[in-house]
C-alpha positions in Angstrom: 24.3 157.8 103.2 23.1 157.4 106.9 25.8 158.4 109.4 26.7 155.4 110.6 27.1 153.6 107.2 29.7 156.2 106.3 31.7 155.8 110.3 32.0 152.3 109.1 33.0 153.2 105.3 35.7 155.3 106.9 36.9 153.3 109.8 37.1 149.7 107.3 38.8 151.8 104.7 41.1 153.1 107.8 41.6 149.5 108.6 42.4 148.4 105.2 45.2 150.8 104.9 46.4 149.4 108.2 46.2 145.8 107.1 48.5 146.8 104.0 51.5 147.1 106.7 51.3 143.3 107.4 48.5 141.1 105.9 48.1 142.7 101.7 45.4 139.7 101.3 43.5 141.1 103.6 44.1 144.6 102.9 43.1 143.8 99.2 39.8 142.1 99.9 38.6 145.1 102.6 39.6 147.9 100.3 37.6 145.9 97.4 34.8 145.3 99.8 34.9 149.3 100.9 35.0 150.4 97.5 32.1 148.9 96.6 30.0 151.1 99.1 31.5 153.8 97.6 32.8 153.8 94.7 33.3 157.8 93.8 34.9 158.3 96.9 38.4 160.0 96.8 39.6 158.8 100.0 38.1 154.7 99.3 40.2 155.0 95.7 43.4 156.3 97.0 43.7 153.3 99.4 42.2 151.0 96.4 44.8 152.1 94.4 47.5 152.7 96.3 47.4 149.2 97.8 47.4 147.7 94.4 49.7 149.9 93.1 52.0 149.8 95.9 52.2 146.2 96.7 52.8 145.1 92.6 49.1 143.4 92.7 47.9 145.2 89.6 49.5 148.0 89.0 47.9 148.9 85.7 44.6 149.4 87.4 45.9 151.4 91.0 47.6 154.0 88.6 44.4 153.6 86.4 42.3 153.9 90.1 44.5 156.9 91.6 44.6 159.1 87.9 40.5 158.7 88.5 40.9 159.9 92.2 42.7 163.0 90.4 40.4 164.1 88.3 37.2 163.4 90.6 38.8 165.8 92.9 40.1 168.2 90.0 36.7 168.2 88.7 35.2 168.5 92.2 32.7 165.6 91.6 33.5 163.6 94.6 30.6 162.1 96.7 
């Protein structure tokens, strides 16, 4: 992934985390949006999941999200 793309990966997923203090709607849709750029990325599915998770949106899938984080880094597969 060009440099750039992946600043901007990292600073929206930075920003969605941020979000999750005081707007979750907007949190929600830029960690979605940010997960879809990279969707094997540890650090992109711990805020995906921990947002969801966290706030009560679906909790199911952020525990289902962060146990995947887990193994992608157990397993060391992470991109």
């Amino acid at each position: 992934m060009h440099r750039q793309k992946v600043a901007d990966r990292d600073i929206l997923n930075n920003l969605a985390w941020l979000y999750h203090q005081k707007d979750k709607n907007r949190a929600l849709e830029l960690a979605e949006e940010v997960y879809l750029l990279a969707p094997k990325n540890p650090r992109i599915l711990d805020t995906l999941g921990l947002i969801l998770a966290h706030d009560g949106i679906d909790i199911a899938r952020g525990l289902k999200i962060l146990r995947d984080t887990y193994a992608l880094i157990s397993t060391g597969s992470e991109r």
